[in-house]
N, C-alpha and C positions, 0 to 999 in steps of 0.2 A: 504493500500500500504506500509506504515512504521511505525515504531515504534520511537519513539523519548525516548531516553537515559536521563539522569539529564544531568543540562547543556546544553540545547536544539540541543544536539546530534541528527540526523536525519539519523535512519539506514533502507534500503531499502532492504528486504531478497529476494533469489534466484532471482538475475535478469540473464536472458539468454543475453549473450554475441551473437550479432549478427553480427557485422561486425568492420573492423576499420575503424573509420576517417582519415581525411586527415591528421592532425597535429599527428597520431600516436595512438589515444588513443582507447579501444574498445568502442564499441556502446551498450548500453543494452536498453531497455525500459519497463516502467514503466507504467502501464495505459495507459495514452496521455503524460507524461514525457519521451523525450529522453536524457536518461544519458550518458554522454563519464567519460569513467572509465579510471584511470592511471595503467599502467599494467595491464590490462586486454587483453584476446586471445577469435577470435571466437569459441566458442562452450564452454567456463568457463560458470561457475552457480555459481556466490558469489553472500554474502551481499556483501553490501557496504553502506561508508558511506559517506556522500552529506558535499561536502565542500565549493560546491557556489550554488545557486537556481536561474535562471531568470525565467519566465512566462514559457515558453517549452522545457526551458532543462537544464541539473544540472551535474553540477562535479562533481564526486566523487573517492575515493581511495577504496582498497578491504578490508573489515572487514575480511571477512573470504573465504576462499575458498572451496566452495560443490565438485566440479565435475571439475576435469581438462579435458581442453582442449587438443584435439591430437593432435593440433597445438606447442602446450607447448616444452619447450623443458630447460634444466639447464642453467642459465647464465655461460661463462665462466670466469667470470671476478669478483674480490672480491670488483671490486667497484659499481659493476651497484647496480640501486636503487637510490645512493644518488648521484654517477655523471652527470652531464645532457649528456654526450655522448652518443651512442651504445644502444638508450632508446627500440631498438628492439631483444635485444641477450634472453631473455626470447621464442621467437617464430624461428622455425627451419629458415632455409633461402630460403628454396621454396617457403614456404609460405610468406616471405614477399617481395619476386618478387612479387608472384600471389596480394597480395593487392595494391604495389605498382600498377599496372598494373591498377588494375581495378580504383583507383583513380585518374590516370591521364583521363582512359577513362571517368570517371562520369564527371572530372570539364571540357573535353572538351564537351560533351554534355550537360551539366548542364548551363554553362556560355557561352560556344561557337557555341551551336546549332549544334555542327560537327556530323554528323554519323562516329561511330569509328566502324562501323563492321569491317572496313577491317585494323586495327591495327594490327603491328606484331608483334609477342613474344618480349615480353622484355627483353635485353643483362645483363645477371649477371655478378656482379666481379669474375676472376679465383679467384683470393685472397679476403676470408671474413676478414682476420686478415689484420697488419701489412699494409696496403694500404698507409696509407697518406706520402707525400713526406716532409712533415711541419706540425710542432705543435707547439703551443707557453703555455708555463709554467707561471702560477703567483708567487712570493711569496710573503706570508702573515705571521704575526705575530698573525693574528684571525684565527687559524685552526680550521674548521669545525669537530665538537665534535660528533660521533657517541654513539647510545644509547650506544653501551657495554661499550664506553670509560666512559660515566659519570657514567654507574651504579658500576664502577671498582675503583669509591673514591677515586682516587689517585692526585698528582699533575702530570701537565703532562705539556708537550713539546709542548706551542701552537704554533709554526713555522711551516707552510706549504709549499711546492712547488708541485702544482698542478692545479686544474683546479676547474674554481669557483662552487660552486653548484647552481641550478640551482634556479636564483629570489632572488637571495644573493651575489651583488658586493662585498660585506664585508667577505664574506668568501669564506675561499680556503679550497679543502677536498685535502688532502696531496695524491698524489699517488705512489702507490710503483713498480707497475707494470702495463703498460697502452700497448695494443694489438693495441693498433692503427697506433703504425710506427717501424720498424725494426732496431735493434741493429744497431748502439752503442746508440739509444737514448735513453732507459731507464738508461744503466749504467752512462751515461754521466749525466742525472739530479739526481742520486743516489747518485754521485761522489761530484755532485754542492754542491746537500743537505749538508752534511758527511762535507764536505770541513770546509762550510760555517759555521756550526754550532758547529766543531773543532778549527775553527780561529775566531767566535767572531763578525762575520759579519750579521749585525743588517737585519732582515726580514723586508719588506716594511710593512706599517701602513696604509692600504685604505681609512682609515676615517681623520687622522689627518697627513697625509702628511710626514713621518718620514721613515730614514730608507736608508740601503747600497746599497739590492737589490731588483730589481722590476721583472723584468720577464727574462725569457731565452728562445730563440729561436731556436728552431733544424730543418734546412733542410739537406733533403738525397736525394740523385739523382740514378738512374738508373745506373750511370757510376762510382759507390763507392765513390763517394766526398760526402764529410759531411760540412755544414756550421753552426758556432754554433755563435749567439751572445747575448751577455749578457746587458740587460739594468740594470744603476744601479740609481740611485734617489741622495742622498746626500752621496758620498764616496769620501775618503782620496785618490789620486794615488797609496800610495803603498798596498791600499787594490784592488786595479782595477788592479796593476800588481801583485800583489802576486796571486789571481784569476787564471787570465788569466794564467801566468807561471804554473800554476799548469794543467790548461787546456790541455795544450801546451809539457807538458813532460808526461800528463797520457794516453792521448788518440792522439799519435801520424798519426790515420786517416783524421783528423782535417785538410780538405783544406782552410777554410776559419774560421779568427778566429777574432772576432769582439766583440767591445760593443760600445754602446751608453748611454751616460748622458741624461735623461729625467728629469728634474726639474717640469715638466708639472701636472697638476691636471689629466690628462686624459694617456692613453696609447698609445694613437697613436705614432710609431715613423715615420711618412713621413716627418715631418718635423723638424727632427731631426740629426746632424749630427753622421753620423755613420764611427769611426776610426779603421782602420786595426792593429789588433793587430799585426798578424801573417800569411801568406798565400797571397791570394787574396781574392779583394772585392765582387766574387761574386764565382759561382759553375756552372756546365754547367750539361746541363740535353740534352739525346739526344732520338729523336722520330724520324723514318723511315732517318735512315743516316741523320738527320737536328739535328743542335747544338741549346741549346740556352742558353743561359746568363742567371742566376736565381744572381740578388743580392738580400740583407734581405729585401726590400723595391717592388719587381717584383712580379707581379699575376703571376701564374702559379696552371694551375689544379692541384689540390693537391691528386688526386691518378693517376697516371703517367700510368701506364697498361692501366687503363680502359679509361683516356683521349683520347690513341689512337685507340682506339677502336671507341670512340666516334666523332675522326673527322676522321676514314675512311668513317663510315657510313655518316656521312655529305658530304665527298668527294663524296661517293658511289649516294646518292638523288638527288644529282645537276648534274651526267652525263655527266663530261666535255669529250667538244669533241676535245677540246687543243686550238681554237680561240675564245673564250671567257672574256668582258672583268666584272671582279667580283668587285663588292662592299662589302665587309666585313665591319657591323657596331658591335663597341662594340668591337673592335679587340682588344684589350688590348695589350700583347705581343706581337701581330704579331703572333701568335702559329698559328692560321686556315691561315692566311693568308699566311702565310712562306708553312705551311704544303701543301697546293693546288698551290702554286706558278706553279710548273714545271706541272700544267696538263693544265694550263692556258697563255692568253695572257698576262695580266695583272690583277694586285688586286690592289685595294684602299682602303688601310684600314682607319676608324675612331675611334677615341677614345676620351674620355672626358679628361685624365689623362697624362699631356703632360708626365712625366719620362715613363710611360709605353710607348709611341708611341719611344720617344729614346731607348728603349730595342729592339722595334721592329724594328724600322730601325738599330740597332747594328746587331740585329739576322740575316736580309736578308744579310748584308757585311760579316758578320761571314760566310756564307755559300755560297757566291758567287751569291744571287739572286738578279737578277739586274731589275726585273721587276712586283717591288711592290712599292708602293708610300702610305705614312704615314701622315694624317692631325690628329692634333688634337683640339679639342674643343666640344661644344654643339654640340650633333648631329642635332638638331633640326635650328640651327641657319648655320652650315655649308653644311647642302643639300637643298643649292639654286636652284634655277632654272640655274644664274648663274655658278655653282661648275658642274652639270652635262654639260650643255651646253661647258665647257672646258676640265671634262674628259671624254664626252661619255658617252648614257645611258648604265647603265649594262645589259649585258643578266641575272646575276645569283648577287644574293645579298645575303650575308649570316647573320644572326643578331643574335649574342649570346648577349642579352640584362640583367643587371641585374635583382634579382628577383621581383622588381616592373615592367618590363617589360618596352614596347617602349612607351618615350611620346607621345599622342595621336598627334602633329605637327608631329614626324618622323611615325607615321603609315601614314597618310595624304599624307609627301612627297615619302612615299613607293607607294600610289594609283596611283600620279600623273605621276613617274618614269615609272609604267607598264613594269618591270621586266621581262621576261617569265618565270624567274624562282626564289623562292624563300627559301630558307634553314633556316627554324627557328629553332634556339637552346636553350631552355629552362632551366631554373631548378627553374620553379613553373610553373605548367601546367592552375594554376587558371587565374596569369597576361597573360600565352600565350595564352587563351582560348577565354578574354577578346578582346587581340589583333586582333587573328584570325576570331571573329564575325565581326569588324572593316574591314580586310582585303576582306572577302569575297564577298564586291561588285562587284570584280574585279577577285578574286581567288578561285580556286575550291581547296580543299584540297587533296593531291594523295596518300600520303604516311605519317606512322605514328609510330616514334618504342620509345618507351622507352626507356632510360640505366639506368643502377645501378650504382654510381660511389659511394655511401657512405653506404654499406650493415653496420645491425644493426640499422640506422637509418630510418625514414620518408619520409627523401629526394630521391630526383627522378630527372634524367634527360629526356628531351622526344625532339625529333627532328621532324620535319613535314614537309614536303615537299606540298609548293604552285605553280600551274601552272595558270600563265594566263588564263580567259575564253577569248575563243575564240569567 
């Protein structure tokens, strides 16, 4: 089956690429060995070579490449390989609908016992580029050193701002051009870079805690507002205003112009205060005529096109007939919930995340909707028997649940509630798959479509639609 190299290298020749897995990677196999290869495409025939082994199946990367796949297709990007983004731009974009697709139907039949014959074509991004409305930038004083750079013997510029590579908190690959969100944000972290490394402003140190600047944050909205904020780690004011001034006179699109002081071992800023430079504290982003409030700290689906795309079709499964009263769990923003407001009687939305739940009751005032109501907390603690018995069972309950999906208490008090109608919104078909075995003591599956919201990548959204058995 292999040859083994010095250095108990372990190379495995002509393995035929059969299909992808879920995480992205191809499938080959090997005797009774199945290998997920990195960068691999169905119908490739490479060696490869094994970089972890368990009892029945083994990682590997590509020694060599026999036979290209007609899936293949050029990266367009000078980073893929070492960036962990866009881990799909090697393979055309039909084809990774067509896989996506078929992986959400395997983990719901795999894990959820569902018949997916009647699943419908999966909804692609118009836009493969340029999609995301937010990105967030590291900087590093450990840039990530590619082979040409070391075999070029020079001394080099180890300052990064980019994005880590992947299984490497401590290293950032610098990037120079990234396809994943639309001008002004590359020139704008081009500018940071240029800036910062002109005036003397120390790149952050991941490991030992040092340094001016940590990360920069760019949101863009649909409606031409740009919000930029800058976190910076241990900086003097007149280097946080000389920054920002420079921010503020180059890129005069800049509605919201922000940084935050993180002294913190970690990145999070939610619980960090965040000071307006320049502008307003937050950017507004609008979907079918509805406004809504984006501050640096606000969820918001991060490719804006395809979101509404994806809560028409949610609107579309659930069938309102205008007196209906809805549960939206996991509401975050208020987005679903603001967005079906005007097809319904009422919505109640829940969320773990109190600032978020104040975004969404800002969002219904901002647009005049006066007939949604916002809890926040455990979902599992806040749908009592009491909480329904006050607002009324739902006819239609909507749950876009993170990707561990619903605690097994809120599938339980979804059995009890008996719903007629249920609108799952996923993005892991495995946790929804889970759920949905759970669910179907009660409910028949009717409907099932996929979306794409993150082309290039693995990820996948998929929506399903539960009716009561009668």
């Amino acid at each position: 089956m292999s040859r083994r190299k010095p250095g108990t290298v372990t190379i495995v020749p002509n393995v035929q690429i059969i299909d992808i897995a879920e995480e992205g990677k191809g499938v080959g196999k090997a005797d009774e060995l199945v290998i997920f290869v990195d960068k691999a495409v169905p119908g490739d025939v490479v060696d490869v070579r094994l970089t972890k082994k368990k009892k029945n199946f083994a990682e590997a990367v590509i020694e060599q490449l026999h036979e290209k796949s007609d899936l293949r297709t050029d990266p367009f990007c000078a980073h893929f390989g070492t960036c962990g983004g866009c881990k799909w731009q090697h393979m055309g974009y039909e084809s990774q609908l067509k896989f996506k697709q078929k992986n959400v139907e395997a983990a719901l039949q795999r894990l959820g016992k569902i018949d997916t014959s009647h699943t419908e074509p999966i909804l692609g991004s118009a836009n493969d580029r340029y999609y995301r409305n937010k990105l967030e930038f590291t900087f590093s004083n450990k840039r990530w050193l590619e082979k040409t750079d070391v075999e070029r013997d020079e001394d080099f510029d180890m300052n990064a701002l980019g994005f880590h590579v992947p299984l490497r908190f401590d290293k950032i690959l610098d990037i120079e051009h990234c396809y994943l969100q639309a001008e002004p944000s590359n020139s704008i972290r081009n500018a940071v870079r240029k800036y910062a490394l002109e005036n003397g402003l120390s790149f952050y140190d991941l490991r030992n805690h040092e340094g001016v600047l940590r990360n920069l944050i760019i949101r863009t909205s649909s409606t031409g507002e740009v919000m930029i904020a800058v976190v910076f780690a241990y900086p003097e004011q007149e280097q946080i205003d000389g920054l920002m001034n420079f921010l503020k006179a180059e890129f005069p699109q800049i509605t919201s112009l922000l940084y935050i002081v993180n002294q913190k071992k970690n990145d999070t800023i939610f619980d960090q205060e965040v000071v307006v430079f320049a502008g307003r504290d937050h950017i507004f982003e609008e979907m079918d005529g509805i406004r809504f409030k984006i501050g640096v700290k606000s969820f918001y689906q991060t490719n804006s096109e395809q979101a509404f795309e994806l809560y028409k079709i949610t609107r579309d499964f659930a069938e309102f007939k205008g007196d209906e009263l809805v549960y939206d769990l996991y509401t975050g923003a208020g987005t679903i919930a603001n967005f079906v407001a005007k097809n319904v009687k009422q919505v109640v939305g829940v969320e773990y995340v109190p600032t978020a739940i104040e975004d969404a009751k800002f969002n219904s005032e901002l647009n005049g909707i006066d007939n949604t109501i916002f809890y926040a907390g455990d979902m599992k603690d806040i749908l009592t028997a009491e909480f329904i018995a006050s607002h009324g069972k739902p006819d239609v309950v909507i749950t876009d649940p993170p990707r561990a999906g619903m605690h097994a208490d809120v599938v339980q008090r979804l059995l009890e509630m008996e719903a007629e109608k249920i609108v799952y919104v996923s993005c892991n078909a495995a946790t929804q798959a889970r759920d949905l075995e759970l669910l179907k003591e009660k409910y028949d599956v009717a409907r099932i479509k996929p979306v794409d919201m993150f082309p290039h990548t693995q990820h996948v959204e998929n929506v399903v639609l539960l009716r009561l058995k009668s």
